[in-house]
C-alpha positions in Angstrom: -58.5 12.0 -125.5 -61.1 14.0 -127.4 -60.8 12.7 -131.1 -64.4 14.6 -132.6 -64.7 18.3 -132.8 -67.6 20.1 -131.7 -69.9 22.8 -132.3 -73.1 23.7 -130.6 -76.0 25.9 -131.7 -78.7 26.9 -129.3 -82.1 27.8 -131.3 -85.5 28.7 -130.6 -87.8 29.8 -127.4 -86.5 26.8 -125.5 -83.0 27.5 -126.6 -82.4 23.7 -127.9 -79.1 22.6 -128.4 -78.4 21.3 -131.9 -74.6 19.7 -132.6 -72.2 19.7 -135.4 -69.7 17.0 -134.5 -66.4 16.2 -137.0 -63.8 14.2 -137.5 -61.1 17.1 -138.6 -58.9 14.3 -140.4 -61.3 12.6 -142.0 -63.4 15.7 -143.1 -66.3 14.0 -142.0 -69.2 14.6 -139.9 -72.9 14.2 -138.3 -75.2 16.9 -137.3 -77.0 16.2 -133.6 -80.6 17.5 -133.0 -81.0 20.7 -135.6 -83.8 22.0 -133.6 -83.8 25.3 -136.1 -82.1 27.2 -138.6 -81.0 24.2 -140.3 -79.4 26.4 -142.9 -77.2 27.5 -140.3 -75.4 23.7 -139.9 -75.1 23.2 -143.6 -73.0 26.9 -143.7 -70.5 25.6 -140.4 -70.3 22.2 -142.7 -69.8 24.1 -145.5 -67.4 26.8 -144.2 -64.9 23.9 -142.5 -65.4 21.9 -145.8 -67.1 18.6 -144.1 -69.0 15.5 -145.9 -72.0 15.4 -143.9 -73.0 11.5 -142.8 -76.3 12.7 -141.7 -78.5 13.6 -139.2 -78.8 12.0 -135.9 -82.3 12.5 -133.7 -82.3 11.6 -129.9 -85.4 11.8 -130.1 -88.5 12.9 -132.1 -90.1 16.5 -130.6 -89.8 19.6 -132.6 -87.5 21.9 -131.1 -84.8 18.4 -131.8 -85.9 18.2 -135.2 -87.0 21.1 -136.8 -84.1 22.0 -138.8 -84.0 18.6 -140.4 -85.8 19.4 -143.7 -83.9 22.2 -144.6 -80.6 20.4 -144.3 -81.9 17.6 -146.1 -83.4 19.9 -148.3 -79.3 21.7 -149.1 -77.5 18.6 -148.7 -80.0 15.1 -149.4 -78.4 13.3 -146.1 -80.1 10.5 -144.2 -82.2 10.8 -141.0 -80.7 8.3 -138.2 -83.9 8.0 -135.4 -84.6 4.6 -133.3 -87.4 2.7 -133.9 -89.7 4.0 -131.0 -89.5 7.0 -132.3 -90.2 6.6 -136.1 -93.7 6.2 -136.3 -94.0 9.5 -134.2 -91.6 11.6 -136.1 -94.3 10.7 -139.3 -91.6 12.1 -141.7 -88.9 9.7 -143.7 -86.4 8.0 -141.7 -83.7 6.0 -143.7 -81.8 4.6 -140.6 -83.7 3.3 -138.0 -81.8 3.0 -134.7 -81.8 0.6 -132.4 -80.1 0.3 -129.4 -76.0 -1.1 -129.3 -76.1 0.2 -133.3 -72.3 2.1 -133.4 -72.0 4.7 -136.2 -68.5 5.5 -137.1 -67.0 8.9 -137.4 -63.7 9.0 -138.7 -61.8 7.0 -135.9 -64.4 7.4 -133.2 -67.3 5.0 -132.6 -70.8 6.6 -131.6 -72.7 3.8 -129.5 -76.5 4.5 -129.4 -78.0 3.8 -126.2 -81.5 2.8 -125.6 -82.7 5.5 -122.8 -86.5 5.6 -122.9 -88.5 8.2 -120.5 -88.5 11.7 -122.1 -89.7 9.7 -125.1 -89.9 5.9 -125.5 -87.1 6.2 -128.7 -84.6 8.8 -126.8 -81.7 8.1 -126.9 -77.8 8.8 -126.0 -74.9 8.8 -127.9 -72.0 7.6 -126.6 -68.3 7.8 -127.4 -65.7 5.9 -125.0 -62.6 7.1 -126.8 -63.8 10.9 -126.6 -65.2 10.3 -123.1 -68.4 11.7 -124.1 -71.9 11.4 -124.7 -74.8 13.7 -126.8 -77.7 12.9 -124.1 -80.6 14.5 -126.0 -83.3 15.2 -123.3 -82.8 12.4 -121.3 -80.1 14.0 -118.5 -79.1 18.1 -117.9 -76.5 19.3 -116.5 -78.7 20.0 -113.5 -81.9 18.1 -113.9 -83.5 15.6 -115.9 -86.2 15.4 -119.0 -89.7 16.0 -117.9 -92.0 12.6 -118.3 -95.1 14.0 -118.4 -95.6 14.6 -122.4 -97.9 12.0 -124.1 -95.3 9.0 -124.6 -93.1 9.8 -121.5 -92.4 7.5 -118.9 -91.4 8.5 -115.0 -90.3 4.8 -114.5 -88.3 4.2 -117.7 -86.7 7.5 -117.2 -85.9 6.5 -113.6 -84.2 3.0 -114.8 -82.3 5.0 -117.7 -80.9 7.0 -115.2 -80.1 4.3 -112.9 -79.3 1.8 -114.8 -77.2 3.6 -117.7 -76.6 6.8 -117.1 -75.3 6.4 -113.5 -72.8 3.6 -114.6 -70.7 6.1 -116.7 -67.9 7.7 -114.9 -67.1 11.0 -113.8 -65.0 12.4 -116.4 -67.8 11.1 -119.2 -68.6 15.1 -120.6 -72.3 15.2 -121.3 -73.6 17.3 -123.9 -77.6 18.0 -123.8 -80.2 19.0 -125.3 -80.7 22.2 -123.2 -78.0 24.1 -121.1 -74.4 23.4 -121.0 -71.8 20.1 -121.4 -70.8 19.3 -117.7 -68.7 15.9 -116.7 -70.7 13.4 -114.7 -69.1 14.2 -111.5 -70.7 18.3 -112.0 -73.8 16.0 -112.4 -72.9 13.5 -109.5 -72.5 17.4 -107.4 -75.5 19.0 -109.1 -77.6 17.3 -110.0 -80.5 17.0 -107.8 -83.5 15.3 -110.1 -80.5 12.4 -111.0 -79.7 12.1 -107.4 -83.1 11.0 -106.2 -83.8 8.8 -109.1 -80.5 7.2 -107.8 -82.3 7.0 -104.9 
């Protein structure tokens, strides 16, 4: 059962999803990846009267990021990034993640999951009461990040995939940092770039 609300906004030339996710009861929430218009997440927080918990990075490249200072600019909020990532990012983080930290959202628990390849501090967050997961650029509906920026890794994205993301089950909705949600059985179906790194 879905317990956090959700609202994506897609920004910039390479359309990057950014994520408001809430917990309606509680009135509480996080913002996921605010790639741009960071003004833009504080008015959805604002307009559905949220506290905002702060801001949660998968991973450190601009079109993720580049709404942060803004928000923290109009609302003073922490920056949640892992480790790997930190010295990277060269701007304050007050949370440094590590992987098997759980954030709390109201009710729900967000597990942060170590997936290196895209980046060697991405990351995926993971929810087993929603049955979701906010999977940065690691996995796409139908394909996976690209390892060939300067700290990418073809073999740490290839055990990510195999030995994280393909133990989550099929109806495990994925919601990315590029293109559309999908279950895991669209991206068992779909998914050709997961399928060979399967093997």
């Amino acid at each position: 059962m879905e317990i956090v609300k959700i609202k994506r906004l897609i920004g910039g030339n390479l359309e990057s999803n950014g994520y408001v996710i809430y917990d309606r009861e509680q009135g509480e929430c996080f913002v996921v990846d605010p790639g741009y218009n960071g003004d833009k997440f504080v008015k959805i927080i604002n307009d559905l009267g949220l506290h905002m918990k702060g801001i949660l990075l998968t991973h450190h490249h601009y079109d993720h990021v580049g709404g942060v200072d803004k928000i923290k600019e109009m609302t003073d909020c922490p920056v949640y990034l892992h480790r790997a990532d930190a010295d990277v990012y060269k701007k304050e983080v007050e949370v440094l993640l590590e992987d098997g930290d759980t954030l709390a959202l109201g009710e729900e628990e967000l597990k942060v999951i170590s997936t290196p390849g895209h980046t060697k501090g991405s990351i995926c967050l993971y929810s087993e009461q929603s049955k979701l997961a906010f999977t940065g650029d690691t996995i796409f509906n139908v394909d996976i990040g690209r390892t060939d920026l300067s700290d990418g890794s073809p073999s740490e994205m290839e055990r990510s995939i195999k030995g994280i993301i393909n133990l989550w089950s099929n109806e495990i909705t994925i919601y990315p940092g590029h293109g559309d949600s999908c279950s895991m059985k669209f991206v068992r179906n779909n998914n050709q770039e997961f399928l060979d790194a399967i093997g």
